[in-house]
C-alpha positions as CSV (number, residue, x, y, z in Angstrom):
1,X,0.0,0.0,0.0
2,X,2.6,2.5,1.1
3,X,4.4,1.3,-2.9
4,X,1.6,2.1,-4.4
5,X,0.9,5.9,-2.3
6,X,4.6,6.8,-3.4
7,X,4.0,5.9,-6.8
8,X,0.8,8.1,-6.8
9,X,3.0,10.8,-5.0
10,X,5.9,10.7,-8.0
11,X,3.5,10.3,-10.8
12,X,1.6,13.8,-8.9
13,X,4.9,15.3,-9.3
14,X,5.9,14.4,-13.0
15,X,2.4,15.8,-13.8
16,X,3.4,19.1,-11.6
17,X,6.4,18.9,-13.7
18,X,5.0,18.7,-17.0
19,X,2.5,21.4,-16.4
20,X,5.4,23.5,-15.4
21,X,7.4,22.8,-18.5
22,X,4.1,23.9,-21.2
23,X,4.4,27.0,-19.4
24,X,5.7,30.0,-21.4
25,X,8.5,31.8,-18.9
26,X,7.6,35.0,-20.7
27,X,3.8,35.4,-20.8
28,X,3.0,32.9,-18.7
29,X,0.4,31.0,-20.5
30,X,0.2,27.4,-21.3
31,X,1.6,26.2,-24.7
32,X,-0.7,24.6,-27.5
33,X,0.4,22.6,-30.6
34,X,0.5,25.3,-32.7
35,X,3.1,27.4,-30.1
36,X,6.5,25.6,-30.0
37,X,8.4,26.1,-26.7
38,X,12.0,26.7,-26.9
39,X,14.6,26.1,-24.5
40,X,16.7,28.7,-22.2
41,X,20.1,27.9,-21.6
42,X,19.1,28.0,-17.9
43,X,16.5,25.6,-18.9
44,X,12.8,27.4,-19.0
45,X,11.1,27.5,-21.7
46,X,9.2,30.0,-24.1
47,X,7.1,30.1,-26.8
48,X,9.4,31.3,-29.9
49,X,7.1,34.2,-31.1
50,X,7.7,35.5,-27.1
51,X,11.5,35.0,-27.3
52,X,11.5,37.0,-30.6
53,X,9.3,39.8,-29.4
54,X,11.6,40.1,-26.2
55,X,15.2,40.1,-28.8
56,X,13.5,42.8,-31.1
57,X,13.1,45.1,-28.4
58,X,15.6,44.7,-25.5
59,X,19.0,42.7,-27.1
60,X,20.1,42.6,-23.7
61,X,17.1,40.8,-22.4
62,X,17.8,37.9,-20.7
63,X,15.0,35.1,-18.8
64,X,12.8,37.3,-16.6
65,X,12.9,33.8,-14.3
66,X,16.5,34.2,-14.3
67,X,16.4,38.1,-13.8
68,X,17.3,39.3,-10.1
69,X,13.9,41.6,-8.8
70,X,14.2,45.0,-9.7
71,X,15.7,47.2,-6.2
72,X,13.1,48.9,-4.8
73,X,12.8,52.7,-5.4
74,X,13.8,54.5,-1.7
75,X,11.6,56.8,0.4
76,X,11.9,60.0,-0.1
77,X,13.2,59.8,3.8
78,X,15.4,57.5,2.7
79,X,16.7,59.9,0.1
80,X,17.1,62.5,2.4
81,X,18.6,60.9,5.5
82,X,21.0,59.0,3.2
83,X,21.9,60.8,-0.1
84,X,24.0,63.9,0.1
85,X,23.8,65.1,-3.5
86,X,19.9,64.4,-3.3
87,X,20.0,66.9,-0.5
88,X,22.0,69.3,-2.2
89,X,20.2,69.1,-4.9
90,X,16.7,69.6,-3.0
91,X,18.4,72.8,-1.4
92,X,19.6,74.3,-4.9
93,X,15.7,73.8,-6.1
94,X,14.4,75.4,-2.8
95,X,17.0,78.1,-3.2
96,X,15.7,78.6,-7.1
97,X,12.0,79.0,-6.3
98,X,13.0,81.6,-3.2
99,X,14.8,84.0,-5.6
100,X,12.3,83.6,-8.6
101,X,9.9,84.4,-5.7
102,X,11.7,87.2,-4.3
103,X,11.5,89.2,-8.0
104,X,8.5,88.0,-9.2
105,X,6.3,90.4,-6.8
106,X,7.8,93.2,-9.1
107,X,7.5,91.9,-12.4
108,X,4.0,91.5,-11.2
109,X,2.9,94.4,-9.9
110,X,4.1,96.2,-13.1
111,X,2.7,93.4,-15.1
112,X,-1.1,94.2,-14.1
113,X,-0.7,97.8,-14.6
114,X,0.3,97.6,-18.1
115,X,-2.3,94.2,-18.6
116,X,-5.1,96.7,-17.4
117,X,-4.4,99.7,-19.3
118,X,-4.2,97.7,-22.2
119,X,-7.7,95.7,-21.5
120,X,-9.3,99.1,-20.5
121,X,-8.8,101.1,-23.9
122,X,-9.4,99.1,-26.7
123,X,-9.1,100.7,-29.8
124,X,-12.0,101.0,-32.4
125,X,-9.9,99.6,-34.8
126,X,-8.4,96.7,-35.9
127,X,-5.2,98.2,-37.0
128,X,-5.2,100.1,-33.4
129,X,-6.1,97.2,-31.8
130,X,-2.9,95.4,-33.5
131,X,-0.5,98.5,-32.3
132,X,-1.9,98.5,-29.1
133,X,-1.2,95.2,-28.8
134,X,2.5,95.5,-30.5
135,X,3.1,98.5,-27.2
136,X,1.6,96.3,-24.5
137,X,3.5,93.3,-25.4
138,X,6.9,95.9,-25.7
139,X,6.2,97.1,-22.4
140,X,5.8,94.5,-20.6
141,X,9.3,93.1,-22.4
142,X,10.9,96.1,-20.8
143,X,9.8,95.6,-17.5
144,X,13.6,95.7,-15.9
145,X,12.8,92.8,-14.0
146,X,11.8,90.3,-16.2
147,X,15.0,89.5,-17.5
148,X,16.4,88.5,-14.2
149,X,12.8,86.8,-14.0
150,X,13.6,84.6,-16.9
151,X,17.0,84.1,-15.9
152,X,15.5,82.5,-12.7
153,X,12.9,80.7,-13.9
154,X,15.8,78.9,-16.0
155,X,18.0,78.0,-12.6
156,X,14.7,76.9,-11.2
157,X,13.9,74.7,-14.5
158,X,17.5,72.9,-14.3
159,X,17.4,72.3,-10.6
160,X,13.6,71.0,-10.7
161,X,15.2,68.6,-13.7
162,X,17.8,67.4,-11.6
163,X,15.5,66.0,-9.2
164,X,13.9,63.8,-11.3
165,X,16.5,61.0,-11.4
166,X,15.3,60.4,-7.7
167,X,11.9,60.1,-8.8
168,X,10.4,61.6,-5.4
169,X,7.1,63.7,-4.4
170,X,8.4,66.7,-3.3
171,X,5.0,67.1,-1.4
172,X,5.7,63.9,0.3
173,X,9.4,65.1,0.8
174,X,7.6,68.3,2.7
175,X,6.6,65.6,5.5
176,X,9.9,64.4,6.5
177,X,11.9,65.8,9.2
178,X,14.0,68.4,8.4
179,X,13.6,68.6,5.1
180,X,12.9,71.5,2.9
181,X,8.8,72.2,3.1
182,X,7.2,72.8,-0.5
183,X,3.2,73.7,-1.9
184,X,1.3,74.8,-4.5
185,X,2.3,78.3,-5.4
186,X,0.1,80.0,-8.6
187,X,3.0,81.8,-9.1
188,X,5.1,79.4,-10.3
189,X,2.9,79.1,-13.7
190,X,5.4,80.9,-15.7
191,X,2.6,81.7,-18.4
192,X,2.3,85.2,-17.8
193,X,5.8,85.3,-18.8
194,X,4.4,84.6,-21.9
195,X,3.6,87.8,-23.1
196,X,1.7,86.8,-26.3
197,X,-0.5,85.0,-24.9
198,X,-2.2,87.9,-22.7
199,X,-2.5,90.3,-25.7
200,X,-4.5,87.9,-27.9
């Protein structure tokens, strides 16, 4: 009797085996007669049309069986408690947005004056409406501090960019202890530094 329940138990696993074996590494699906299987060198197997797919678009691809687990991306208070240059590189962002901040008041306030003259005398005319237009979007060009706006806005750009190898919430980043604090602020919409787009 106990022959016979081992030789139930073994033929349970050759069938567990076999199974195993029709089962595409890739997709994961069963194969059918009309899906050849090949053979890994670290011996799973995959349907041929999976293989191909995989070669045409990553040559370096290798058995995703095989393939150690991707790492795991690190908290943002990971990132801060144990990366210097992400910290750096979170202060030089915080730094940017402080000093756009710190001229944009300015450019602002000299901004709406011109947007409201222009919106409050509209000219009769087409072809006045079109100069009017030409000296609001000249003056507002001219505003001294809008250069050194624009200048800003690009130091603010290139640090924002270096912070997106880390691939962290800056929101979430505001929680940890420490750490630089950061919200929604309208005024980093840079499109009334678009000046076309006010005088349409």
């Amino acid at each position: 009797m106990a022959a016979a329940a081992a030789a139930d138990a073994d033929a349970v696993a050759a069938d567990a085996l076999a199974a195993a074996d029709a089962i595409c590494a890739l997709c994961s699906t069963e194969s059918h007669e009309t899906q050849a299987l090949a053979e890994l060198p670290c011996k799973h197997r995959v349907h041929t049309q999976c293989l191909v797919h995989v070669v045409l678009h990553d040559t370096d691809a290798g058995c995703p069986r095989c393939a150690p687990p991707a790492p795991k991306p690190k908290t943002s208070i990971e990132l801060w408690e144990e990366n210097e240059d992400f910290r750096k590189e979170i202060l030089t962002y915080k730094k940017s947005i402080k000093e756009y901040l710190s001229i944009y008041e300015d450019y602002n306030e000299k901004f709406k004056v011109i947007e409201k003259r222009y919106k409050d005398n509209i000219a009769p005319s087409l072809e006045m409406i079109k100069e009017q237009k030409r000296q609001g979007i000249e003056s507002v060009k001219n505003i001294p501090s809008r250069n050194k706006l624009l200048g800003k806005v690009a130091a603010f750009r290139r640090a924002r960019l270096a912070l997106r190898k880390y691939g962290v919430n800056l929101y979430e980043l505001s929680a940890v202890p420490g750490a630089p604090k950061f919200r929604y602020d309208k005024r980093l919409e840079f499109w009334r530094l678009s000046v076309k787009s006010i005088f349409e």
